[in-house]
GUMI-802822 format. One record per residue: residue in one letter; x, y, z of N, C-alpha, C, CB in turn. Coordinates in Angstrom, 1 decimal. Each point is the difference from the previous one (the first is absolute). Glycine has a CB too. Example, Ala and Ser with C-alpha at 12.3 -4.5 7.8 and 13.67 -1.06 7.14 Angstrom:
<sites>
type = A; n_px = 13.2; n_py = -5.7; n_pz = 7.8; ca_px = -0.9; ca_py = 1.2; ca_pz = 0.0; c_px = 0.9; c_py = 1.2; c_pz = 0.0; cb_px = -1.9; cb_py = -1.2; cb_pz = 1.2
type = S; n_px = 1.5; n_py = 2.3; n_pz = -1.9; ca_px = 0.9; ca_py = 1.1; ca_pz = 0.0; c_px = -0.8; c_py = 1.1; c_pz = 0.8; cb_px = 1.2; cb_py = -0.6; cb_pz = -2.2
</sites>
This chain:
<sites>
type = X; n_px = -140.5; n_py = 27.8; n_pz = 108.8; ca_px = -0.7; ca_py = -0.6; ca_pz = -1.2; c_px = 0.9; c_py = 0.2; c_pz = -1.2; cb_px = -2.3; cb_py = 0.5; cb_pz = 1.0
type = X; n_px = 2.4; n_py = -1.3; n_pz = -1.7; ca_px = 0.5; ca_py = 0.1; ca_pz = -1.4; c_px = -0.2; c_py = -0.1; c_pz = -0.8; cb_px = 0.9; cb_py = -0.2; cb_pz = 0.4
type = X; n_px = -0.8; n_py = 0.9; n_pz = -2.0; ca_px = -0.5; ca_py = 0.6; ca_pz = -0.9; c_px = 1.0; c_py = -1.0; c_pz = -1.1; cb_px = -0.9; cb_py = 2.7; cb_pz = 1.4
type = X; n_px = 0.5; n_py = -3.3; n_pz = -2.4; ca_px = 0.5; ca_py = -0.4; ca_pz = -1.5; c_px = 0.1; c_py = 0.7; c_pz = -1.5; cb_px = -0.9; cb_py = -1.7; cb_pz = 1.3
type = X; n_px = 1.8; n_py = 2.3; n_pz = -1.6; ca_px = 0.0; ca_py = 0.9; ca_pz = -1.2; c_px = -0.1; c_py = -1.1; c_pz = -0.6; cb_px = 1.2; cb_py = 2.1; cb_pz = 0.2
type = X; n_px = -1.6; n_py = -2.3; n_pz = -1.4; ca_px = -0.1; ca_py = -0.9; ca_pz = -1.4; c_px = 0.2; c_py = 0.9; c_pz = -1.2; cb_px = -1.8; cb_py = -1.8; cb_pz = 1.1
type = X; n_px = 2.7; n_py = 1.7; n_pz = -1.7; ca_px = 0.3; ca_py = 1.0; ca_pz = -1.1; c_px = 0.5; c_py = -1.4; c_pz = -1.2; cb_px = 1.1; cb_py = 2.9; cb_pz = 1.7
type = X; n_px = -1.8; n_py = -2.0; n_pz = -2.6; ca_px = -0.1; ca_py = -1.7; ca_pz = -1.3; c_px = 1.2; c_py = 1.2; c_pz = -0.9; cb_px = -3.8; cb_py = -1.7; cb_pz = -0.5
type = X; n_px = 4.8; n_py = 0.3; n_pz = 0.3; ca_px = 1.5; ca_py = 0.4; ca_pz = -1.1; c_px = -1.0; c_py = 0.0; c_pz = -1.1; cb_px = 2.6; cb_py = -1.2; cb_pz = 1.0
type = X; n_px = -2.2; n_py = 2.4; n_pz = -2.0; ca_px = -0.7; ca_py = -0.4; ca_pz = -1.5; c_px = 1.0; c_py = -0.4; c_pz = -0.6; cb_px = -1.7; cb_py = 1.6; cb_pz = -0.4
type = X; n_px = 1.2; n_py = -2.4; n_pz = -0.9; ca_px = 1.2; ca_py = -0.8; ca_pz = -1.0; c_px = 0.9; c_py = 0.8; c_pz = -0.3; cb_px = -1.3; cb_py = -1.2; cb_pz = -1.2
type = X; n_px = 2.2; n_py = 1.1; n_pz = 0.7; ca_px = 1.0; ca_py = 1.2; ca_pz = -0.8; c_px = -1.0; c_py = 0.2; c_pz = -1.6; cb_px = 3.0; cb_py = -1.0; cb_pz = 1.2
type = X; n_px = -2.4; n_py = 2.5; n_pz = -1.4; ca_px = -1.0; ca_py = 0.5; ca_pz = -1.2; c_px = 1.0; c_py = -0.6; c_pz = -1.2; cb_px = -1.3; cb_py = 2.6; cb_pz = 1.0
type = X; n_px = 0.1; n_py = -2.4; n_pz = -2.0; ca_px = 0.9; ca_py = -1.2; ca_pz = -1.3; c_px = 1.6; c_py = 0.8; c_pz = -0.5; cb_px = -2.8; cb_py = -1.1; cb_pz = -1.5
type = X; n_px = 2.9; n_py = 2.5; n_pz = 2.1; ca_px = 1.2; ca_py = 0.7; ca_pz = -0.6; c_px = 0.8; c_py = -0.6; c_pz = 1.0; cb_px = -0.7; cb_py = 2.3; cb_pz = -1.0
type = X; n_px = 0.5; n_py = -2.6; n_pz = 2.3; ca_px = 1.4; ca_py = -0.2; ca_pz = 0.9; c_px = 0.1; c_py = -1.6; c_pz = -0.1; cb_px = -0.2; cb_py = 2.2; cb_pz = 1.8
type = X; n_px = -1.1; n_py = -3.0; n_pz = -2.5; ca_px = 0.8; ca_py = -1.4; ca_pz = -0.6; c_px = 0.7; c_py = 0.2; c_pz = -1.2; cb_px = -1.6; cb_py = -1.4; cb_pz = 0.9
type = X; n_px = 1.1; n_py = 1.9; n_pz = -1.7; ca_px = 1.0; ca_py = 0.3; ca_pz = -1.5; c_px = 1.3; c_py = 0.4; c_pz = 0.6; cb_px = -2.0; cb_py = 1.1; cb_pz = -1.9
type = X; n_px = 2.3; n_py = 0.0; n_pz = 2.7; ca_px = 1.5; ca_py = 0.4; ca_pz = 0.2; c_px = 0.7; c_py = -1.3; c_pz = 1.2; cb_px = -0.6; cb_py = 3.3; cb_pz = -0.4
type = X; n_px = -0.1; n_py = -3.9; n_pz = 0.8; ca_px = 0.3; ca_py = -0.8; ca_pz = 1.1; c_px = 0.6; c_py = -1.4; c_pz = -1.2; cb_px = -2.2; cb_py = 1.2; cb_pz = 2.5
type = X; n_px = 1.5; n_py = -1.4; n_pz = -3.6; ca_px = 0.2; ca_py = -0.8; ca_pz = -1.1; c_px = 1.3; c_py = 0.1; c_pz = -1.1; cb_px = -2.4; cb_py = 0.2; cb_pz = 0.4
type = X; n_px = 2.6; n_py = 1.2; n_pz = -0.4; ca_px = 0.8; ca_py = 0.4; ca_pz = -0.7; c_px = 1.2; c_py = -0.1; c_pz = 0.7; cb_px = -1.4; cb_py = 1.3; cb_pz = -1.1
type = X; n_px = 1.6; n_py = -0.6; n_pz = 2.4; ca_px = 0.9; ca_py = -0.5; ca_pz = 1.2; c_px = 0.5; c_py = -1.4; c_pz = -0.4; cb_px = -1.3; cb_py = 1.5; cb_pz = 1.9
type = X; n_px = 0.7; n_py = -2.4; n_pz = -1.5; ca_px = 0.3; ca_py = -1.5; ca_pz = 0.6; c_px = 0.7; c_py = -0.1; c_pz = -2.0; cb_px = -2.6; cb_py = -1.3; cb_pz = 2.8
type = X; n_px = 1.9; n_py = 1.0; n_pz = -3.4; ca_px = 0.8; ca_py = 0.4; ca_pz = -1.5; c_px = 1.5; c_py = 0.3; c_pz = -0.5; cb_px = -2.0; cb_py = 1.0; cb_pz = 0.0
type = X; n_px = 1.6; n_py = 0.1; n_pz = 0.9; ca_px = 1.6; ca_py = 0.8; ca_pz = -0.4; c_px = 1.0; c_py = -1.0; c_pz = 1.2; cb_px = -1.0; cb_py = 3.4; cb_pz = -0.6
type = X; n_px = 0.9; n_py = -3.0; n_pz = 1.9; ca_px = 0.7; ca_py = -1.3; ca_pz = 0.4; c_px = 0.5; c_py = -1.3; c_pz = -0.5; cb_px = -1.1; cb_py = 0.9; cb_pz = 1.0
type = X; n_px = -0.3; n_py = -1.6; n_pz = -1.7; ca_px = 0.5; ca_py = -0.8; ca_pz = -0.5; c_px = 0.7; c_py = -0.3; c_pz = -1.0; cb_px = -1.1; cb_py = 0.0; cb_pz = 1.1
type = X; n_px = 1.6; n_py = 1.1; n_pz = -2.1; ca_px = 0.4; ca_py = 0.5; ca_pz = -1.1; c_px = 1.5; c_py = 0.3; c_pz = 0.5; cb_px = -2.3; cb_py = 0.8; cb_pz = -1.1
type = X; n_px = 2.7; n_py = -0.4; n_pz = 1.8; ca_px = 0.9; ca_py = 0.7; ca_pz = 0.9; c_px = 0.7; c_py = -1.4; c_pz = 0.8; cb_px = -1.6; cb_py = 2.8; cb_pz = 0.3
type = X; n_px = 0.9; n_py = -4.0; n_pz = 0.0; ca_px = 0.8; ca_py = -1.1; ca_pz = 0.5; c_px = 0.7; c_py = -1.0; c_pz = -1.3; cb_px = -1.7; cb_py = 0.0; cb_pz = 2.3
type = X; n_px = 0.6; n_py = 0.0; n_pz = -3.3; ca_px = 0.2; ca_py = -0.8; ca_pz = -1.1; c_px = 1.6; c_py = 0.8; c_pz = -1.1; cb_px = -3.3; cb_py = -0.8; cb_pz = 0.2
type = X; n_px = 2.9; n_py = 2.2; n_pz = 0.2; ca_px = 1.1; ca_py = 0.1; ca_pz = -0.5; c_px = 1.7; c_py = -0.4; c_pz = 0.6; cb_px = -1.9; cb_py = 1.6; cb_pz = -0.9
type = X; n_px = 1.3; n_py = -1.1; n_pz = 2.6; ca_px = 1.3; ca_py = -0.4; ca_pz = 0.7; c_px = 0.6; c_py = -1.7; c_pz = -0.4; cb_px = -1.0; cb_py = 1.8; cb_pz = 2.3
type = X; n_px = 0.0; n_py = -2.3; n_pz = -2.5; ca_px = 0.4; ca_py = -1.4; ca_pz = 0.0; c_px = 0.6; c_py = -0.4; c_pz = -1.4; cb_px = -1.9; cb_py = -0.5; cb_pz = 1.9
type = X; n_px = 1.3; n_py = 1.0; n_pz = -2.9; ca_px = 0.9; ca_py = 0.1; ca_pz = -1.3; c_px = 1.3; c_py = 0.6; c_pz = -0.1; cb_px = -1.9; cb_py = 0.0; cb_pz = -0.8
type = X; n_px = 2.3; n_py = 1.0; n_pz = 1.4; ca_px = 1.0; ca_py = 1.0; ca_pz = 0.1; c_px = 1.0; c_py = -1.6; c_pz = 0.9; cb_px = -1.7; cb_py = 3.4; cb_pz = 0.2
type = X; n_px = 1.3; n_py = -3.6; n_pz = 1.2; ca_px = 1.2; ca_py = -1.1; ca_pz = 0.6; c_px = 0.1; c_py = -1.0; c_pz = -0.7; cb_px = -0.4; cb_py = 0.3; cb_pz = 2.1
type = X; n_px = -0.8; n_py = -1.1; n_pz = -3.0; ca_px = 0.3; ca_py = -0.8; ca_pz = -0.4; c_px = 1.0; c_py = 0.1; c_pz = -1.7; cb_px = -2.3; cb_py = -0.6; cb_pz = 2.0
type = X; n_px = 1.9; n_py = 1.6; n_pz = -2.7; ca_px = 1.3; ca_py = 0.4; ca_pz = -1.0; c_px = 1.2; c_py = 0.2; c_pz = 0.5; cb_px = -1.3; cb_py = 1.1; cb_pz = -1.2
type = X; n_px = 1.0; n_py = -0.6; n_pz = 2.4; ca_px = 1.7; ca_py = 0.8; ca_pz = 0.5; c_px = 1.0; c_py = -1.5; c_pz = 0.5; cb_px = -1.3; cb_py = 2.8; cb_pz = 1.4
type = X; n_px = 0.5; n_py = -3.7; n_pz = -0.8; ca_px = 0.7; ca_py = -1.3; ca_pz = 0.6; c_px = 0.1; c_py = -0.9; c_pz = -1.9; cb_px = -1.3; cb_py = -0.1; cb_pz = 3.6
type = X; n_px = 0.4; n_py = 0.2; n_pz = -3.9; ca_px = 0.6; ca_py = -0.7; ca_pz = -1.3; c_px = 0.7; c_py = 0.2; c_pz = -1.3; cb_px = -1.4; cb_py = -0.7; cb_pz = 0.8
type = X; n_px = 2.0; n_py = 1.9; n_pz = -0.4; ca_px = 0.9; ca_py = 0.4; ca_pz = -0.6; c_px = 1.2; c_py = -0.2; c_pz = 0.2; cb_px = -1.3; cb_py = 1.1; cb_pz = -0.2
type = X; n_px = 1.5; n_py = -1.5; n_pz = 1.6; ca_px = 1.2; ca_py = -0.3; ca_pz = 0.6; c_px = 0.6; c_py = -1.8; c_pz = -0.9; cb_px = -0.9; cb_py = 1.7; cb_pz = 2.8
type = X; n_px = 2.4; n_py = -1.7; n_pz = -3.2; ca_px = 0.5; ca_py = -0.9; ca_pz = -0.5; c_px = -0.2; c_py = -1.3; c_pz = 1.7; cb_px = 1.8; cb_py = 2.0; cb_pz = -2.5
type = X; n_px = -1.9; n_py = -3.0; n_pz = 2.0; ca_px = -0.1; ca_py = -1.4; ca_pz = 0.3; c_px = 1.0; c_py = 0.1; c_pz = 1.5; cb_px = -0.4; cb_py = -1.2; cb_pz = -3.1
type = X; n_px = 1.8; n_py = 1.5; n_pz = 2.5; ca_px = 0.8; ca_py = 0.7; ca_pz = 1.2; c_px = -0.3; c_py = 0.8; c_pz = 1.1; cb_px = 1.1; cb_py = -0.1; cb_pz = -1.6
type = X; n_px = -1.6; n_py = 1.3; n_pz = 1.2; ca_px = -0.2; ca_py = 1.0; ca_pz = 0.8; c_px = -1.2; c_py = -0.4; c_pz = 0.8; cb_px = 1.0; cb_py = 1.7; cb_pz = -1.6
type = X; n_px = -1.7; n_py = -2.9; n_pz = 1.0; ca_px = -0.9; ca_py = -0.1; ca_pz = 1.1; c_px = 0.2; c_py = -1.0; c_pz = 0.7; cb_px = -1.6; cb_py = 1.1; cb_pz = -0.9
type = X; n_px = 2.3; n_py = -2.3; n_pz = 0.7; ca_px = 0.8; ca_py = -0.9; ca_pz = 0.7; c_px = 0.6; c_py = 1.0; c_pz = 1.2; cb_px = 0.5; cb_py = -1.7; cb_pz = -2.0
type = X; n_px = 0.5; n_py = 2.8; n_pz = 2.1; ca_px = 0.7; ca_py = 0.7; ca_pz = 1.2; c_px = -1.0; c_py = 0.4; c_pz = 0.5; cb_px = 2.0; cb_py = 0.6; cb_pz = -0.7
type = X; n_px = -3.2; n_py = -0.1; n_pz = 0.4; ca_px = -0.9; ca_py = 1.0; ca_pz = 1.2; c_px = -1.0; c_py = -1.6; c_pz = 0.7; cb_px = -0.5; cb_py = 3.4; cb_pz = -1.8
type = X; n_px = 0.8; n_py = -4.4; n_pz = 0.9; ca_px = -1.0; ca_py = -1.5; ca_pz = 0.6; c_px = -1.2; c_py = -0.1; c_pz = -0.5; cb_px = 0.7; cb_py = -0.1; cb_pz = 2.0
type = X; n_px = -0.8; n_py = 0.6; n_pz = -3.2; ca_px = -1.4; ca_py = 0.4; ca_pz = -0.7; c_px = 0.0; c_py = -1.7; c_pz = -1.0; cb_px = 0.2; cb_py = 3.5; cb_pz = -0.1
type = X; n_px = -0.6; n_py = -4.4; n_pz = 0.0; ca_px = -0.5; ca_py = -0.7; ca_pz = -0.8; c_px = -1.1; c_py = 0.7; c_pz = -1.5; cb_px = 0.7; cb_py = -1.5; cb_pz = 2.4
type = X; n_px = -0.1; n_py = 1.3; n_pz = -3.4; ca_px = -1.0; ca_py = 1.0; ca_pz = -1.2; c_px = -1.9; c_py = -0.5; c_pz = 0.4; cb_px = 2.4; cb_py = -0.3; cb_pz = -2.7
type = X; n_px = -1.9; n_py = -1.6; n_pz = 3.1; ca_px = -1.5; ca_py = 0.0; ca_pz = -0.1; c_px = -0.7; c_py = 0.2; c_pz = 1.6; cb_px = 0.2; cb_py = -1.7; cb_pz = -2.4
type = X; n_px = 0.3; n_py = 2.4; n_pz = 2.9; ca_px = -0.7; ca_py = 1.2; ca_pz = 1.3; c_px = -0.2; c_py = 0.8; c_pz = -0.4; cb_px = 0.9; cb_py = -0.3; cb_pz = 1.4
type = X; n_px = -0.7; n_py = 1.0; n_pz = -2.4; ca_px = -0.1; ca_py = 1.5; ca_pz = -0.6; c_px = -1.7; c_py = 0.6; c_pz = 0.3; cb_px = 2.1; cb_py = -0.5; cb_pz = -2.1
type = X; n_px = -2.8; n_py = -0.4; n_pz = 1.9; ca_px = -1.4; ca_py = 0.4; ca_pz = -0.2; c_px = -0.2; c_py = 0.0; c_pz = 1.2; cb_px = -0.6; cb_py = -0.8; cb_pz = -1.9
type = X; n_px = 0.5; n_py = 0.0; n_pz = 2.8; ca_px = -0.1; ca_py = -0.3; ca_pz = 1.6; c_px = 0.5; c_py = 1.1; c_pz = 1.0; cb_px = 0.4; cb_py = -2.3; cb_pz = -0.8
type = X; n_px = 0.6; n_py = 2.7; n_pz = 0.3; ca_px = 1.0; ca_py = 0.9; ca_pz = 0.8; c_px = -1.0; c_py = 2.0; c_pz = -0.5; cb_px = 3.4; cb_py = -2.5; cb_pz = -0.5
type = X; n_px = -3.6; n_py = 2.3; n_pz = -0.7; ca_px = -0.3; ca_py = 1.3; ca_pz = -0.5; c_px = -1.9; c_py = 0.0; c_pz = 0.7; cb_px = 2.1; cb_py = -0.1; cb_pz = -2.8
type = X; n_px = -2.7; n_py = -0.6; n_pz = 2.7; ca_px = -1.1; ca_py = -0.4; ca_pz = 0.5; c_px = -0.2; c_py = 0.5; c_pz = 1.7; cb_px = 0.2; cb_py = -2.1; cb_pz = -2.0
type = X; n_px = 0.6; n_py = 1.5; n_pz = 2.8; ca_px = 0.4; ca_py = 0.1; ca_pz = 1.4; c_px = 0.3; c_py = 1.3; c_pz = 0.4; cb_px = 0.8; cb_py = -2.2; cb_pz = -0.1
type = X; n_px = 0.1; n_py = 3.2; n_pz = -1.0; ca_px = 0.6; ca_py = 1.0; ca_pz = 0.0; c_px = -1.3; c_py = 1.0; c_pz = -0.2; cb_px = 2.5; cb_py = -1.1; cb_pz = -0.9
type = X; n_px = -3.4; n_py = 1.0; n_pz = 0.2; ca_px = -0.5; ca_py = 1.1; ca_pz = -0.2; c_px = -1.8; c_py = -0.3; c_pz = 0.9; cb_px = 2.0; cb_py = 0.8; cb_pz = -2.7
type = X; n_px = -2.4; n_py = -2.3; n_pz = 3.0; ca_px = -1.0; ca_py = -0.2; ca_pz = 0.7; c_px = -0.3; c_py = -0.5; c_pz = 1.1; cb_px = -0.3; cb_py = 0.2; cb_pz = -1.5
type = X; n_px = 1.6; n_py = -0.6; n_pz = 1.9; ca_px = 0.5; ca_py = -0.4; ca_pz = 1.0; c_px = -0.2; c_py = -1.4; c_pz = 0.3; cb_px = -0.1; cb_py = 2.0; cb_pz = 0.7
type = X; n_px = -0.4; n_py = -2.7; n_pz = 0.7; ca_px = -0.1; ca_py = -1.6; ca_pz = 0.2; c_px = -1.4; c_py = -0.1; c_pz = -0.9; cb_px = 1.2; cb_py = -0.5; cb_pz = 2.7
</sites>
C-alpha cells in the first residue's frame, strides 16, 4: 500500500522578497555599470585603434551590450 505526503510550500516572507529585491537590484546595477565601463573604454579608443582590433565606432554599442548581457 502506498501512502502520499502533501506538504504545502509557503510564499517567501516579505523580508526574503525585499532581500531577494535588493539582490536582483544590485545585479542589475553591477551589469549597467559593466556595460558603461566597456562601452567608455572602446570609445575612447582613436578611430585607428579601433580599425586594427576590427571594431567599427558604430558597433561600439552592440559590441558593449553583447559583452556584458550576452546574446
Amino acid at each position: 500500500m502506498a501512502y502520499a505526503t502533501v506538504t504545502a510550500d509557503r510564499a517567501p516572507s516579505v523580508v526574503a522578497r525585499v532581500l531577494s529585491a535588493l539582490k536582483s537590484t544590485r545585479a542589475t546595477w553591477a551589469r549597467n555599470a559593466a556595460y558603461k565601463r566597456t562601452f567608455n573604454e572602446l570609445d575612447r579608443l582613436s578611430n585607428r585603434e579601433l580599425a586594427d582590433i576590427g571594431i567599427r565606432r558604430c558597433d561600439i554599442e552592440d559590441i558593449a551590450r553583447f559583452h556584458v548581457y550576452g546574446a
